[in-house]
LUMDOVEX-313072 format. One record per residue (C-alpha): residue in three letters; z negated, y, x. Coordinates in steps of 0.1 Angstrom, whole numbers, padded with zeros to 4 digits, always signed. Layout:
N
ALAZYX
...
END
This chain:
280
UNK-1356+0677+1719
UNK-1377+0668+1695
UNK-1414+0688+1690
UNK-1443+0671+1710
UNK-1472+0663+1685
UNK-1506+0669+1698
UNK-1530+0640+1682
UNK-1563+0652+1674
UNK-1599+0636+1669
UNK-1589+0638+1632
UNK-1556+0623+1635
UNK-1575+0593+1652
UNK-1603+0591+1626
UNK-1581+0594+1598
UNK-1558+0564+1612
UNK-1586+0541+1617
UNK-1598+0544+1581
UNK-1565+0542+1569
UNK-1551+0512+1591
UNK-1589+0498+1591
UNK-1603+0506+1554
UNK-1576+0514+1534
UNK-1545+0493+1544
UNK-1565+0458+1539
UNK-1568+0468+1500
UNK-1526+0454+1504
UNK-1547+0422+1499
UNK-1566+0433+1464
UNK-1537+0447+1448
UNK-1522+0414+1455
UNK-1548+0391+1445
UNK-1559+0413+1412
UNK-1526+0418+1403
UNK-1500+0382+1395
UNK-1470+0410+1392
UNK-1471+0414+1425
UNK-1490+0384+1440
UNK-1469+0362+1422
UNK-1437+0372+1445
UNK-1450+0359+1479
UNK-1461+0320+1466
UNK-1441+0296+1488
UNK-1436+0324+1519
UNK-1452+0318+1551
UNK-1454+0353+1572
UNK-1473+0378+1589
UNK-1469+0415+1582
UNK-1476+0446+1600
UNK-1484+0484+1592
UNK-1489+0498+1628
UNK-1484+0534+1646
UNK-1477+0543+1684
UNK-1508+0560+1701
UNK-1511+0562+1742
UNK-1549+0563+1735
UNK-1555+0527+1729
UNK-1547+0498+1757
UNK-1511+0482+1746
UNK-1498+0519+1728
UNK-1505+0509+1693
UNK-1531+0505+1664
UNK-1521+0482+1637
UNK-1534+0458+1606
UNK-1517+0427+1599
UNK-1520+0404+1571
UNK-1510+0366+1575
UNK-1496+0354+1542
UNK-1492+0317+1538
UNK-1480+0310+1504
UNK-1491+0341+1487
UNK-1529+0338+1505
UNK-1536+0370+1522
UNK-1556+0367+1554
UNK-1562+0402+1573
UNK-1565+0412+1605
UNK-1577+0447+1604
UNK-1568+0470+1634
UNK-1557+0438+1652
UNK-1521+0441+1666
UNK-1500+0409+1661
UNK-1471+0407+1689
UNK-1448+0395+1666
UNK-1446+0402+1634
UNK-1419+0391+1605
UNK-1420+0424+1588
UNK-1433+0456+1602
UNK-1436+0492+1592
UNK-1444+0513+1625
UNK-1453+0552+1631
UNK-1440+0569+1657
UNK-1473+0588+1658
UNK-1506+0585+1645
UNK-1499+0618+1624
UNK-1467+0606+1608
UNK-1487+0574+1597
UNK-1517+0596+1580
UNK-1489+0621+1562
UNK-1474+0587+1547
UNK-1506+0568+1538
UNK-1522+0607+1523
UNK-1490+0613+1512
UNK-1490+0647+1521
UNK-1447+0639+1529
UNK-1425+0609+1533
UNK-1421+0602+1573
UNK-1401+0571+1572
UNK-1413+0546+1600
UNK-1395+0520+1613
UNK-1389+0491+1595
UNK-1386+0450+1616
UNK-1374+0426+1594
UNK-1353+0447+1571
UNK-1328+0421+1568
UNK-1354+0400+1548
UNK-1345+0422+1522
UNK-1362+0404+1487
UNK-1395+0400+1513
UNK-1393+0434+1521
UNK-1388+0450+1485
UNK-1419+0426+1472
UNK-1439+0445+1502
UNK-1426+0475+1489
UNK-1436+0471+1455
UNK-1472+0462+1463
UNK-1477+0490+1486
UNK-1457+0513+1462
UNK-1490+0503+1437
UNK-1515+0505+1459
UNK-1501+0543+1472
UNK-1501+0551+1432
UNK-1534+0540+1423
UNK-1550+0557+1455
UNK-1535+0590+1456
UNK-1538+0595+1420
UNK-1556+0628+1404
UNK-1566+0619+1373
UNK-1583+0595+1355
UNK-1559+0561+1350
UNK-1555+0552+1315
UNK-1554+0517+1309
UNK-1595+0495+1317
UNK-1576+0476+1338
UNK-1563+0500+1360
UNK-1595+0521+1357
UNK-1609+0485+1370
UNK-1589+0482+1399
UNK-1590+0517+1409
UNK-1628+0513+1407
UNK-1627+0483+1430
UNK-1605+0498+1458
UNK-1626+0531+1463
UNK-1659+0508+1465
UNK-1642+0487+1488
UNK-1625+0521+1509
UNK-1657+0540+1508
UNK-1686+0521+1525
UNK-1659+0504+1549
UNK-1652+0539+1557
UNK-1682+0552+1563
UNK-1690+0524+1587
UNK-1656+0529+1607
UNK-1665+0570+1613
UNK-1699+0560+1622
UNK-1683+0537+1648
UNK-1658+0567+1660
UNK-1687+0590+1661
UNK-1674+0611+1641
UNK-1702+0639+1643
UNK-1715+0645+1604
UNK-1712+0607+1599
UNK-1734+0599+1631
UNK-1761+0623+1625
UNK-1767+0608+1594
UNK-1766+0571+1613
UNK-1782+0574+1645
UNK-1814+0585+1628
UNK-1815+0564+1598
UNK-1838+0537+1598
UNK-1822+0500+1583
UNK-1815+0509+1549
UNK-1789+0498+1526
UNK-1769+0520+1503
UNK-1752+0503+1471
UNK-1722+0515+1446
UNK-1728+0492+1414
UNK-1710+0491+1378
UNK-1735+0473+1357
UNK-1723+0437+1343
UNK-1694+0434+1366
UNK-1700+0415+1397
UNK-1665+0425+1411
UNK-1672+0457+1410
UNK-1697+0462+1440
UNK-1702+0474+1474
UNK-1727+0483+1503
UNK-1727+0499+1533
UNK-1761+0492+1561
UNK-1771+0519+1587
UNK-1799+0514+1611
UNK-1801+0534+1640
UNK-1767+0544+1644
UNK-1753+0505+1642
UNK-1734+0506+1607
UNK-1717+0472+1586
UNK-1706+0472+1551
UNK-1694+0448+1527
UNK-1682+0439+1492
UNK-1708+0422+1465
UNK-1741+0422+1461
UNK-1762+0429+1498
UNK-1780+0399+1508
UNK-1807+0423+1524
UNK-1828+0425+1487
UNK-1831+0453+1468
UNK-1808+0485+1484
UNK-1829+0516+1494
UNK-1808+0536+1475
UNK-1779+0525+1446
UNK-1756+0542+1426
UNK-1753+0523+1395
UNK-1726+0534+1374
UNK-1722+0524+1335
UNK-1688+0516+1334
UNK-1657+0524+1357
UNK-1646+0552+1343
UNK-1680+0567+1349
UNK-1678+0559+1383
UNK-1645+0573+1388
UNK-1656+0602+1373
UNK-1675+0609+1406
UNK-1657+0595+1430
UNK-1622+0611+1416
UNK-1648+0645+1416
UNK-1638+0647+1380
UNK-1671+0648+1366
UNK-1705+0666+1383
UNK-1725+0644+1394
UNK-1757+0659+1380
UNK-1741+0657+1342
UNK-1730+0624+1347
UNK-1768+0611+1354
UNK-1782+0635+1324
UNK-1757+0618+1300
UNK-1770+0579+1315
UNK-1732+0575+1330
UNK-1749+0572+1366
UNK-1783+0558+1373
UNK-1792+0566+1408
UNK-1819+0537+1416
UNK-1843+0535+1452
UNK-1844+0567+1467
UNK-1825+0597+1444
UNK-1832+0623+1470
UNK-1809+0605+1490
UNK-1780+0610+1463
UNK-1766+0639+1480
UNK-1768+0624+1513
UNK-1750+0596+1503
UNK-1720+0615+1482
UNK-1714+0635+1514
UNK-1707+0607+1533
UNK-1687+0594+1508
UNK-1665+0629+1502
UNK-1664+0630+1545
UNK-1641+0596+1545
UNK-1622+0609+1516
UNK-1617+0642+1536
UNK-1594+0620+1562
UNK-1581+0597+1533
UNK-1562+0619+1506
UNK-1554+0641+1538
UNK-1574+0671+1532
UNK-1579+0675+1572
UNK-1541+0679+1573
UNK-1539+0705+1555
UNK-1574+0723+1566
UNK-1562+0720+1601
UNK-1533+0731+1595
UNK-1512+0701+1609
UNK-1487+0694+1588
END
């Protein structure tokens, strides 16, 4: 008989960043990338990264993108009833050990016969997984680019989602904050920007510019490997502002506040909780 697997609160808030905030970044690598975007014009079909969980009304959490000839559309943490293709957990803990890739639980695959659809999928989450996980600094701009754009897309969506779980250090920060914006900037590149809003414990986020004015605090990096630098906690934050790489605009004092935050959704993200808790 095979070992019962306890879930636990972090098992639950890892899932939802990872099925709700990191998953849907499928669609980036596809749209910023024509090597792998370019493989699903003129294919109509929905797919499906989902796992198992008696928690949630119908057993299951899942994200599901709608393709229709090679324009993503997702549904995040919205189960579709029948997918084409579909990768499914049998736990919430074998899907966080995959996505951290802290080990290689395979989950079960629908729609293997649609084998060059499946491969393409693959390939594209093979990239994504690389980029991600990675712990150094990438060595080509455009990958330091894109790597740039995924954590500022993770990281304020993140922060939102544990707020929403009540995921304790998150929501003490939240429930007290007045309605303040918090920005990640590189300066010159419109792409390359993010926000998250908190306001007494409701939380949203988004990518661009806020349309709320001027942020209460921003982190405006010089370039993306600056930026990485912090995120990828290569470089200390403190030397990267006294060399100009980081220009913390609004409210500075709030810099550490902020970076917490941001290092508490990469704690469930690159699977740190997995190994802290000693659940692997």
């Amino acid at each position: 008989m095979a070992e019962e697997i306890k879930i636990t609160e972090s098992d639950v808030y890892a899932a939802n960043i990872f099925l709700g905030a990191a998953v849907p970044l499928l669609r980036v690598i596809c749209e910023s990338e024509p090597k792998y975007g370019d493989k699903f014009k003129g294919k109509f079909f929905v797919f499906q990264m989902s796992a198992l969980y008696d928690g949630v009304p119908g057993g299951k959490i899942a994200t599901h993108f709608v393709v229709e000839d090679g324009k993503w559309t997702c549904k995040a943490l919205e189960v579709h009833e029948s997918p084409d293709v579909e990768f499914q957990f049998a736990n919430l803990r074998k899907l966080n050990i995959f996505m951290s890739g802290k080990g290689m639980p395979l989950p079960r695959i629908k729609g293997a016969s649609k084998l060059g659809l499946l491969i393409s999928l693959l390939g594209a989450l093979l990239r994504m997984a690389g980029l991600m996980q990675a712990t150094t600094m990438p060595v080509s701009d455009a990958d330091k680019k894109l790597l740039t754009k995924l954590y500022f897309y993770l990281l304020p969506n993140g922060i939102s989602r544990l707020s929403k779980m009540g995921q304790p250090d998150v929501l003490k920060v939240t429930s007290v904050s007045p309605d303040r914006v918090y920005a990640l900037v590189v300066n010159g590149d419109d792409e390359l920007q993010s926000w998250v809003r908190m306001k007494e414990g409701q939380t949203s986020s988004g990518r661009g510019a806020s349309k709320r004015g001027i942020p209460f605090l921003s982190m405006e990096f010089r370039d993306p490997a600056s930026a990485l630098g912090i995120l990828m906690n290569i470089d200390n934050m403190m030397d990267s502002i006294e060399t100009g790489k980081l220009l913390i605009n609004g409210a500075p004092e709030f810099g550490d506040l902020v970076g917490d935050l941001m290092f508490k959704v990469a704690y469930y993200a690159q699977g740190e909780f997995l190994v802290k808790e000693k659940l692997l």
